[in-house]
N, C-alpha and C positions, 0 to 999 in steps of 0.2 A: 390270376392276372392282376397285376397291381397297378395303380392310376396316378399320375400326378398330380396335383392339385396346388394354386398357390400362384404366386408370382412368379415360380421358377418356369421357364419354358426353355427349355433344354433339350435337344435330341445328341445321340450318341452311346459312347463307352466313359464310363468311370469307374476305376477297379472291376468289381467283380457286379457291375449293372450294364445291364443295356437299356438307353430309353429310345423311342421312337414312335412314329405318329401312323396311328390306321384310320384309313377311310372306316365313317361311320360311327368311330367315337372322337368325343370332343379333349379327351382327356391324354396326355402324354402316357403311355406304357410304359411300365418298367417290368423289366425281369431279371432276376439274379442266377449267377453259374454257383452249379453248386449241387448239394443235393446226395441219397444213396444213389448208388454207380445202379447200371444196369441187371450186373447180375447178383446185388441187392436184393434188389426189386425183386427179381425173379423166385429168390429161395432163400431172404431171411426171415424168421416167423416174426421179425418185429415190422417187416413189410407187407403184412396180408391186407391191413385196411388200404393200405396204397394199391395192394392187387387186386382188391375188391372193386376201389374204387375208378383204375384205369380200364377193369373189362364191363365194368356198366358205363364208363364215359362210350367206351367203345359200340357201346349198342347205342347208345343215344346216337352217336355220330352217324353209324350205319339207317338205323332209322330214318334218320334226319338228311342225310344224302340220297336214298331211295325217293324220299317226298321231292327233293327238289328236283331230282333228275326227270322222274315221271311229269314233273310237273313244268320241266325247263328252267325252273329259278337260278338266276344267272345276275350277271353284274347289266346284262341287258332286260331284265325284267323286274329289276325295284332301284333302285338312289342309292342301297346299301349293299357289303355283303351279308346276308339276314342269316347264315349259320348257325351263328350263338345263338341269336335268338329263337331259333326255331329248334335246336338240341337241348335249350332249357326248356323248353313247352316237352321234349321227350323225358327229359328226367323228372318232371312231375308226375309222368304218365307212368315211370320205370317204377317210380316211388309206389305206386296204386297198388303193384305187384304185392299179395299177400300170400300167394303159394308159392315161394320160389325164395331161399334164401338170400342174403345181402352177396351180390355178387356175382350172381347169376340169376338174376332179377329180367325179365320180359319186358315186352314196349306192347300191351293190351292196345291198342287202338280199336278194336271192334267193341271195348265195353265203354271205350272214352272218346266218342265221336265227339260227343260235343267240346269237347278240349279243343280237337283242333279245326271243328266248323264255326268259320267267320275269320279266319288265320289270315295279318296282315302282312306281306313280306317286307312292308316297305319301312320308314324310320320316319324320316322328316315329311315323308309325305305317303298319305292313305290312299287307297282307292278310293275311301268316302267322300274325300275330303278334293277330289280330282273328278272323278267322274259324278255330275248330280243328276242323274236319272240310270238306275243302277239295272242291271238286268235281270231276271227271273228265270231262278232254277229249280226242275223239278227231277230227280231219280227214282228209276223206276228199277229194283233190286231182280223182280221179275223176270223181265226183259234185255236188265240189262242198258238200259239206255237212259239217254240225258238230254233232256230238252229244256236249251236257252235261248231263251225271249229275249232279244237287244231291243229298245226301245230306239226311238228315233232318236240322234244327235248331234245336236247341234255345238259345232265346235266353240263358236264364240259363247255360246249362251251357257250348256251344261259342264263346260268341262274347263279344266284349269289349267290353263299350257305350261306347267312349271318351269321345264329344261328351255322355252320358248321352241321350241323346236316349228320346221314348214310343217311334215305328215305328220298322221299318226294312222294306225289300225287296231284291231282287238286280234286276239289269241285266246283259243279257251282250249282247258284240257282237261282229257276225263279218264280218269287212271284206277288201276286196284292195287291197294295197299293190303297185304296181309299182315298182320301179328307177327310182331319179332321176338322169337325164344335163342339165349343162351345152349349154344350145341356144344359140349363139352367134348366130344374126340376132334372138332374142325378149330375147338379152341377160337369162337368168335358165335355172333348171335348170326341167326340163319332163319329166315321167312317159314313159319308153319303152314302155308299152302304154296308150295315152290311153283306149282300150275299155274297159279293165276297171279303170283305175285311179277307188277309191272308192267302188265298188259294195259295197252293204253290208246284211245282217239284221239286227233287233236282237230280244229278246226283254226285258220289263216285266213283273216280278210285282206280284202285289197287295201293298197295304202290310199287315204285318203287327205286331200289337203288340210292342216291342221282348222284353218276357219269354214272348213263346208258341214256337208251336214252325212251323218252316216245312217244309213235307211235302217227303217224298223226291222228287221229279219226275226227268223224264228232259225235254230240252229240244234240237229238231232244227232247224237253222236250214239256211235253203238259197238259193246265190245264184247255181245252176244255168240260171232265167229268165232274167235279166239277162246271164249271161256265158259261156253255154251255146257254146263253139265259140269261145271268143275269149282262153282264160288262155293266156298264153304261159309260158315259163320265166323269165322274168322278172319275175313275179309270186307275191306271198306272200300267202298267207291266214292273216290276223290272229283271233284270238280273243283278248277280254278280259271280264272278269267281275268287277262293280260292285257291291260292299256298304253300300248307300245309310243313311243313318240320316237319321230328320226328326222336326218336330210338325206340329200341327196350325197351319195358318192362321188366319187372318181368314175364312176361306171357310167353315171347320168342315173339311176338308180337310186330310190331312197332305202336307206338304211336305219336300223334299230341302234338310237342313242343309248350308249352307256353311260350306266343309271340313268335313264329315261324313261322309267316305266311305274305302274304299278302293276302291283299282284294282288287279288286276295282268292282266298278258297269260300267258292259257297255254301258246300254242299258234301257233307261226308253222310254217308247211307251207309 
């Protein structure tokens, strides 16, 4: 994806360009028509590295939609759409893959937790940088379960109203991610424990006026029912924790502001 840059600020068609403006980057896109045709792609030998390289984009994206769906990331849960950025943190992780040839390359996350523990979803604004007394998570792989400590908070004092918004609440989610491998007769990459991949808790608090105060709780999620006798080693237990900001609707009802939120993950085990 190519950028503009420079004085020109232009959106539109120009021969064979399209430029146009996405949320989340500051830079004008361009992209050109053009290119080998479809069934190129498909079956000429001087298109393999393009084959290679469209069925590991594809894992990375599959990957990378799995984390966010388990996890709700949404254009209501960070300022941006965080995609890109979160499919580039998978092709590093694809890159890792040294059993598996160029191309049908794996997304390891059970040997690379710490890649994506401490994962920001947000762009212009963190969780750090919004919430100042952060909350405390511990996974118990055992068990199965997830206990998050909210400390007391104080709207005015700890936290950063950026969208300005009246509420806010928390969201926390506790998911299992399995290991993504390249399935060669489904011709796409496919979860090595299908059992437990996605199984997921979530925890919703009440909305609270954005200047009061949100009480200290302690908060135990457990995905032990569901996958009680089935995690294997190649699965990761996901925690994330969602700083929502809204108003009120039409309903009388407060609502989750888009891009109002941060995300970040705590906790991968």
């Amino acid at each position: 994806m190519a950028k503009l840059k420079g004085l020109l600020n232009i959106t539109g068609k120009l021969e064979d360009l399209s430029m146009y403006k996405m949320h989340g980057v500051d830079e004008i896109v361009v992209r050109r028509k053009g290119g080998p045709t479809k069934k190129m792609i498909k079956n000429s030998d001087s298109c393999i590295r393009i084959r290679e390289n469209n069925t590991e984009f594809s894992t990375c994206s599959a990957m990378g939609r799995v984390i966010r769906d388990n996890l709700q990331i949404n254009t209501y849960s960070s300022d941006y759409s965080s995609s890109g950025k979160l499919n580039a943190l998978m092709m590093q992780m694809l890159k890792k893959d040294e059993h598996h040839d160029r191309g049908v390359r794996g997304i390891c996350l059970s040997q690379n937790r710490e890649m994506l523990d401490g994962f920001d979803f947000g762009k212009n604004q963190s969780f750090n940088n919004v919430v100042k007394k952060l909350p405390e998570v511990v996974v118990d792989r055992e068990h199965l379960t997830a206990r998050i400590r909210i400390p007391e908070t104080h709207g005015e004092n700890h936290l950063y109203n950026f969208p300005g918004k009246s509420w806010m609440r928390y969201e926390i989610r506790f998911a299992i991610i399995s290991d993504m491998q390249y399935n060669a007769e489904r011709e796409k990459a496919m979860p090595v424990n299908e059992l437990c991949h996605g199984i997921s808790a979530y925890y919703e608090s009440e909305w609270i006026p954005a200047k009061g105060v949100i009480p200290g709780q302690e908060v135990v999620l457990s995905v032990a029912e569901q996958a009680g006798g089935k995690l294997s080693e190649n699965d990761s237990l996901v925690v994330s924790v969602t700083l929502h900001y809204g108003d009120v609707g039409v309903d009388g009802k407060p609502h989750d502001a888009k891009y109002g939120a941060v995300t970040r993950i705590f906790a991968v085990k």
